[in-house]
Structure formats: C-alpha cells, structure tokens
C-alpha positions as CSV (number, residue, x, y, z in Angstrom):
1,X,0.0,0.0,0.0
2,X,1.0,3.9,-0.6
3,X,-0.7,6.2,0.8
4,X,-0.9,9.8,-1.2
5,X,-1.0,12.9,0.6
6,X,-1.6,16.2,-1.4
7,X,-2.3,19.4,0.5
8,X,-4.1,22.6,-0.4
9,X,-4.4,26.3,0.3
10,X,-7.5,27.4,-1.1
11,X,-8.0,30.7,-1.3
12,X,-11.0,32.7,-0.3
13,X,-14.4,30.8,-0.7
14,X,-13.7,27.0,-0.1
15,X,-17.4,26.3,-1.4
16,X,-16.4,25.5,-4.7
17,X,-13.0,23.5,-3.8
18,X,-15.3,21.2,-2.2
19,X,-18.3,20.9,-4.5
20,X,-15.3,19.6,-7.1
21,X,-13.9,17.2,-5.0
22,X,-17.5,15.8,-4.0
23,X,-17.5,15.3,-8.1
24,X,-14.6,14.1,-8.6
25,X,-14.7,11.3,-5.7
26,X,-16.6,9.5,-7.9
27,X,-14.0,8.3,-10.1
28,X,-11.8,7.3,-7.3
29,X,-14.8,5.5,-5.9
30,X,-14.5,3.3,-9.4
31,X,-10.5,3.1,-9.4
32,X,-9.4,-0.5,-8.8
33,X,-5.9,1.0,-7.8
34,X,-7.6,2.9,-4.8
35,X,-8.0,2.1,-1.4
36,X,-9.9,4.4,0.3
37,X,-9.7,8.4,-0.1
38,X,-10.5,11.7,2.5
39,X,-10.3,15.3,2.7
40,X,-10.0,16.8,5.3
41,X,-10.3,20.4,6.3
42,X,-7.7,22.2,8.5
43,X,-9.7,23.4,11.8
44,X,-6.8,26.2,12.5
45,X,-6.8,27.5,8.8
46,X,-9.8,26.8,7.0
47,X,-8.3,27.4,3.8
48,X,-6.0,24.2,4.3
49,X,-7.0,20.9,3.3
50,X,-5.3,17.5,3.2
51,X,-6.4,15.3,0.9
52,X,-5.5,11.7,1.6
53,X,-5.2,8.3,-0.5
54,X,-4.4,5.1,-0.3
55,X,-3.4,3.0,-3.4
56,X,-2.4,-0.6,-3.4
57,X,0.8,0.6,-4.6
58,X,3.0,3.6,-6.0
59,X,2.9,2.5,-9.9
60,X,-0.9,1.1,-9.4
61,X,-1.8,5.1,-9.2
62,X,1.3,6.8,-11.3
63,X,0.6,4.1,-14.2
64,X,-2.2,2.7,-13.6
65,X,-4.8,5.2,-12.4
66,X,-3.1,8.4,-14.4
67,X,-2.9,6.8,-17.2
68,X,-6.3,5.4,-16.9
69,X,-9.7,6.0,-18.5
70,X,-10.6,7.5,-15.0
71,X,-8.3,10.0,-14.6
72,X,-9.8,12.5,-17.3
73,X,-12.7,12.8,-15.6
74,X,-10.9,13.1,-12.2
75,X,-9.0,15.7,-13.4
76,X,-11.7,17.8,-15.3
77,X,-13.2,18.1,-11.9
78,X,-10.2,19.5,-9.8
79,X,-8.2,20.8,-12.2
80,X,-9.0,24.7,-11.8
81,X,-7.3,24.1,-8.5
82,X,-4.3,22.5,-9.1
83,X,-2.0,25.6,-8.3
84,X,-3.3,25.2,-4.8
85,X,-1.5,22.3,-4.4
86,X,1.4,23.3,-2.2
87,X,3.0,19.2,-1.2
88,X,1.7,15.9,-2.9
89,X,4.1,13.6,-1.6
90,X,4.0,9.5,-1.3
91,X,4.1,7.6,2.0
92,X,5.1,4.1,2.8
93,X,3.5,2.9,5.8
94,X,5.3,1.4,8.7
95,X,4.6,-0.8,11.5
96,X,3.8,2.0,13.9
97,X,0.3,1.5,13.6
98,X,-2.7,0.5,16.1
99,X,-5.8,2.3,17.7
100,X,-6.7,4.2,20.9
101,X,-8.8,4.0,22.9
102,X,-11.9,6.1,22.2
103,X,-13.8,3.4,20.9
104,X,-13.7,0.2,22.9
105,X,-12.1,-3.0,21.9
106,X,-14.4,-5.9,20.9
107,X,-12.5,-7.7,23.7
108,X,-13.6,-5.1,26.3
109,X,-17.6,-4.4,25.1
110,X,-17.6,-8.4,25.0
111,X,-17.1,-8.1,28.8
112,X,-13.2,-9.5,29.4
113,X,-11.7,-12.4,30.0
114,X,-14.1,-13.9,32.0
115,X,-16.8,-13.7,29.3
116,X,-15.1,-15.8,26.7
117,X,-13.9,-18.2,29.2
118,X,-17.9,-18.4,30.1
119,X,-18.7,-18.6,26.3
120,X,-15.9,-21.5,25.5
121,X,-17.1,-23.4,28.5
122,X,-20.4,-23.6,26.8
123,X,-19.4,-23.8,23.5
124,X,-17.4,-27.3,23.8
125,X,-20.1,-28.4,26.3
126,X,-22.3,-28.3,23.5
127,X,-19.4,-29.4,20.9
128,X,-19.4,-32.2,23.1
129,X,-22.5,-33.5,22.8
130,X,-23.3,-32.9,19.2
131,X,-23.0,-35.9,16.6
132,X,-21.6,-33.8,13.8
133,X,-18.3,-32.2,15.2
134,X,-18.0,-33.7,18.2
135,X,-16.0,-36.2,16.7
136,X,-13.7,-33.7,16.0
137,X,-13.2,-33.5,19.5
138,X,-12.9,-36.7,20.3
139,X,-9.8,-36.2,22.5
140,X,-9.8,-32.8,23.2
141,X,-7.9,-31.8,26.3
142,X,-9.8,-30.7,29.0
143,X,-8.1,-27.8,29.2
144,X,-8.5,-26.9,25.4
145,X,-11.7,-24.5,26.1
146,X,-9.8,-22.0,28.0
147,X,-7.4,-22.1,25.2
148,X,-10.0,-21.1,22.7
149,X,-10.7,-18.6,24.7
150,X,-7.3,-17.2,25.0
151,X,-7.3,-17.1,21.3
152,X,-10.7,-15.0,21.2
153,X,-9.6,-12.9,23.7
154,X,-6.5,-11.9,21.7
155,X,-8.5,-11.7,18.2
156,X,-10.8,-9.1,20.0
157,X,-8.3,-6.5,20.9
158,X,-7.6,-8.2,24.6
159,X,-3.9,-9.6,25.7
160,X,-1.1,-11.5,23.7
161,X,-1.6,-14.5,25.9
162,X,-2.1,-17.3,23.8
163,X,0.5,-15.5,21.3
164,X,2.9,-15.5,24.1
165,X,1.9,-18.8,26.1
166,X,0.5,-20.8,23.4
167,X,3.1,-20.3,20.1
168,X,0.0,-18.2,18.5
169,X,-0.9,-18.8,14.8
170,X,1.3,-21.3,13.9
171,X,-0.1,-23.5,17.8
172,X,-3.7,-22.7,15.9
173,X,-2.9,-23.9,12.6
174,X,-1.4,-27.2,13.8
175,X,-4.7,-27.9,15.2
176,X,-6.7,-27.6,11.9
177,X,-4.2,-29.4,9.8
178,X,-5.1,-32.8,8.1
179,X,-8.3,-32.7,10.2
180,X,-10.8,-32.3,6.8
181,X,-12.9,-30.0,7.9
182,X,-16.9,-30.2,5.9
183,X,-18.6,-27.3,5.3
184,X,-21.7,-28.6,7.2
185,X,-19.5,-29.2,10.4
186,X,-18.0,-25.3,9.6
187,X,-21.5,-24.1,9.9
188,X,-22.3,-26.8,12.7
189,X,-19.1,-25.4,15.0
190,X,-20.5,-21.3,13.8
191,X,-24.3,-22.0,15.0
192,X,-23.6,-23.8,18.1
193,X,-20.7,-20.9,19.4
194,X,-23.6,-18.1,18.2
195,X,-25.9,-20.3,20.4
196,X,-23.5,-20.1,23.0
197,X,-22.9,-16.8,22.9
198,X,-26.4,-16.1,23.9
199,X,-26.6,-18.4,26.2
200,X,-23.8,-17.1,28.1
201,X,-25.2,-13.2,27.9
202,X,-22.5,-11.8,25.4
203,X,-23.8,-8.7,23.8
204,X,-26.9,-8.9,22.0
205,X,-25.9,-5.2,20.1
206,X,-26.1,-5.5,16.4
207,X,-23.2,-3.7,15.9
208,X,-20.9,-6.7,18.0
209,X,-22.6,-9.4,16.8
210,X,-22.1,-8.1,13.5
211,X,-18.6,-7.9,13.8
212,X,-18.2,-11.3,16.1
213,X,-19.9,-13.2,13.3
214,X,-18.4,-12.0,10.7
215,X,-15.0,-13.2,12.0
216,X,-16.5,-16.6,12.9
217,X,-17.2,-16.9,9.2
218,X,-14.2,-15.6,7.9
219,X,-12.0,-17.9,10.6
220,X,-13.7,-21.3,10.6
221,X,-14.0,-20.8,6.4
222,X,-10.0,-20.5,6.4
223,X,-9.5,-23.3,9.3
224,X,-12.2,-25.5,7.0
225,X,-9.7,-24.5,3.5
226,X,-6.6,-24.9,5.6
227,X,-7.7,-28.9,7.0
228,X,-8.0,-30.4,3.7
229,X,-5.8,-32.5,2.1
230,X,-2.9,-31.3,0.4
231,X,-3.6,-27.9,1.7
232,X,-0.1,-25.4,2.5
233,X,-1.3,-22.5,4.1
234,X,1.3,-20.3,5.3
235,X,3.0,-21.8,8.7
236,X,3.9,-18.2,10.2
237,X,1.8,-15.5,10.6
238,X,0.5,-13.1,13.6
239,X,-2.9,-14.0,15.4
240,X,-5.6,-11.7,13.6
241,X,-6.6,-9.1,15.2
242,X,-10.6,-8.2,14.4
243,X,-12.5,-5.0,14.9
244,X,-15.5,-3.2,14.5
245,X,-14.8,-2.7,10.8
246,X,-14.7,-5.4,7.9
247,X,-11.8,-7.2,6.8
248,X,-10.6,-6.1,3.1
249,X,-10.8,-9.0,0.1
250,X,-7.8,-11.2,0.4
251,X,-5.8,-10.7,-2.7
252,X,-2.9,-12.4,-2.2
C-alpha cells in the first residue's frame, strides 16, 4: 500500500474547492488501484486541506490510475485548482500502527476475559454433545476450552496471551491441519458458538454481533480450507486481530 498525501491552500471561498472534489470522488470510488480516499479540512486554517489516498501501490496510481480511462474525468473536476497544491508527496506505511482508545475493543464491550472463558465453556459443552463435530473432538484436552478462549480474547483487541503462552498462529494452525474440515461441520461449530454466545449473555448489540460473526465466518472458512488435504497454508503468521470494521478482500 502507498498512501498519497496532497495538501491545499485554497483561497478565499472553499465552497467551490469542495463541490469539485465531492465530483470528482466519484472516479476514485471506481478506481481498482484505490483504497480508500479523505479530505480533510484544517480546523486552525480553514483554507487548508489535506487530501488523503491510499493506493495498493505507487505505480498502481502513477501508471495505472493516471494513465487510466478515469483520470480525465478526475481531473476535469479538480483541475481549476491545481496551483493550490502546495505538497503531494507518497508515504510508505510502517509498523507504527494500532488504535486508541476512544472506541472500545471488541474484547472489552464483550465483557473480558471472564466472558469468553464463560462462552468456551459452553461452547465445547455443547461441541461435546453434538453428533456432527463432536468427533472432532474426540480427545480434546480438557483444558482446550480455556485455550479457545485465550485465542478470542487476543483476536478481539484483549492480551497477547495465547501469542505469548501458546506459540499463537502457527499452535492454531497445527490444530486444523489434516483434520478435513466439511462445510456442514464449519456451519455446525458457527451456530452452536452463536448459540453459546447467547446463552452465556455476550452482547446482543447488532453492531458486535455483527462484527463477532463476521470473524467466525471468515475464521472457521479458512481453518475448514486450511484442513483439507494437500492444503499449505502459510505456517507463520500473527494472530488476527478483528474489529469493528470489515476485513478487506484477500488478494494475495
């Protein structure tokens, strides 16, 4: 990814700066190349804008997008204020990244620890019991829910622990491996841990459960690909970590 930044000092009325850019948007709402896109408006100096984007690379926008059947259009819109432009520069980001804490981690609006320890417990109760994947358990240690539970709790925005006391990704992967994973036991194992989860009091918000369902799906869907035969998924990798957002297409 490269992220774009191109600042401007508009002069006078900004009205019209604005109106363009709401036009133009368009076209880098239809670019493959982009990202995502904002302006933003200097609170200090109103005349001051920053306009950032992110493309999925450096050539994808200087080869790809400029030399484009968009970029016409894009530029017919903002061109009558391209002498504003005082820096358009492009940023590689680092790994000096994360989020504060204004808005609350999944991990903490779920309720802690303690509430996915309570959700696990009731989860493999029921996994237990259950003539489709419970032979997937078979010999499951008995200490194997709090473990799932570590891994949740990390997922959600809560501590490193099964990272650092449990090898992380690569500890989770080992269990899928070989183990041939059917789509209706993938749907069995998402339905019994959204039973669970009511069972158990977890938030019934549609905003959580939106994003707590979304990464059952996306999770048990890659455990179920990586368990089949023949399959080499990647054997190092950091323990997701999901929010309230949605996860971008994999491309890779």
């Amino acid at each position: 990814m490269t992220v774009e930044y191109i600042r401007y000092r508009v002069p006078g009325d900004t009205t019209e700066f604005e109106k363009a850019y709401g036009r133009a948007e368009r076209f880098l709402a239809l670019a493959p190349q982009c990202v995502d896109y904002e302006l933003s408006r200097c609170a200090e100096a109103p005349g001051t804008y920053i306009l950032r984007i992110v493309w999925t690379s450096a050539d994808d926008h200087l080869k790809g997008f400029r030399e484009g059947d968009l970029f016409p259009g894009f530029m017919a819109e903002i061109r009558p204020y391209v002498t504003a432009i005082e820096e358009m520069r492009h940023y590689e980001p680092t790994a000096v990244r994360g989020t504060g804490r204004a808005v609350p981690s999944l991990y903490d609006w779920a309720g802690g620890a303690e509430a996915f320890e309570r959700l696990t417990e009731r989860f493999y109760a029921k996994v237990t019991a259950d003539d489709l994947v419970g032979p997937l358990f078979a010999h499951m240690d008995p200490a194997h829910p709090k473990f799932v539970a570590m891994w949740l709790a990390e997922v959600f925005g809560g501590p490193s622990r099964y990272t650092d006391e449990r090898g992380g990704y690569a500890h989770m992967l080992a269990h899928h491996l070989g183990k041939a994973i059917t789509e209706p036991q993938r749907r069995r194992w998402v339905n019994l841990l959204a039973d669970a989860a009511d069972e158990v009091g977890l938030p019934g918000d549609p905003e959580f459960r939106a994003a707590f369902m979304g990464y059952l799906e996306w999770g048990t869907r890659l455990a179920m690909a990586n368990s089949q035969p023949g399959a080499t998924p990647p054997r190092e990798a950091p323990v997701p970590h999901w929010g309230w957002g949605v996860a971008p297409p994999y491309l890779g």
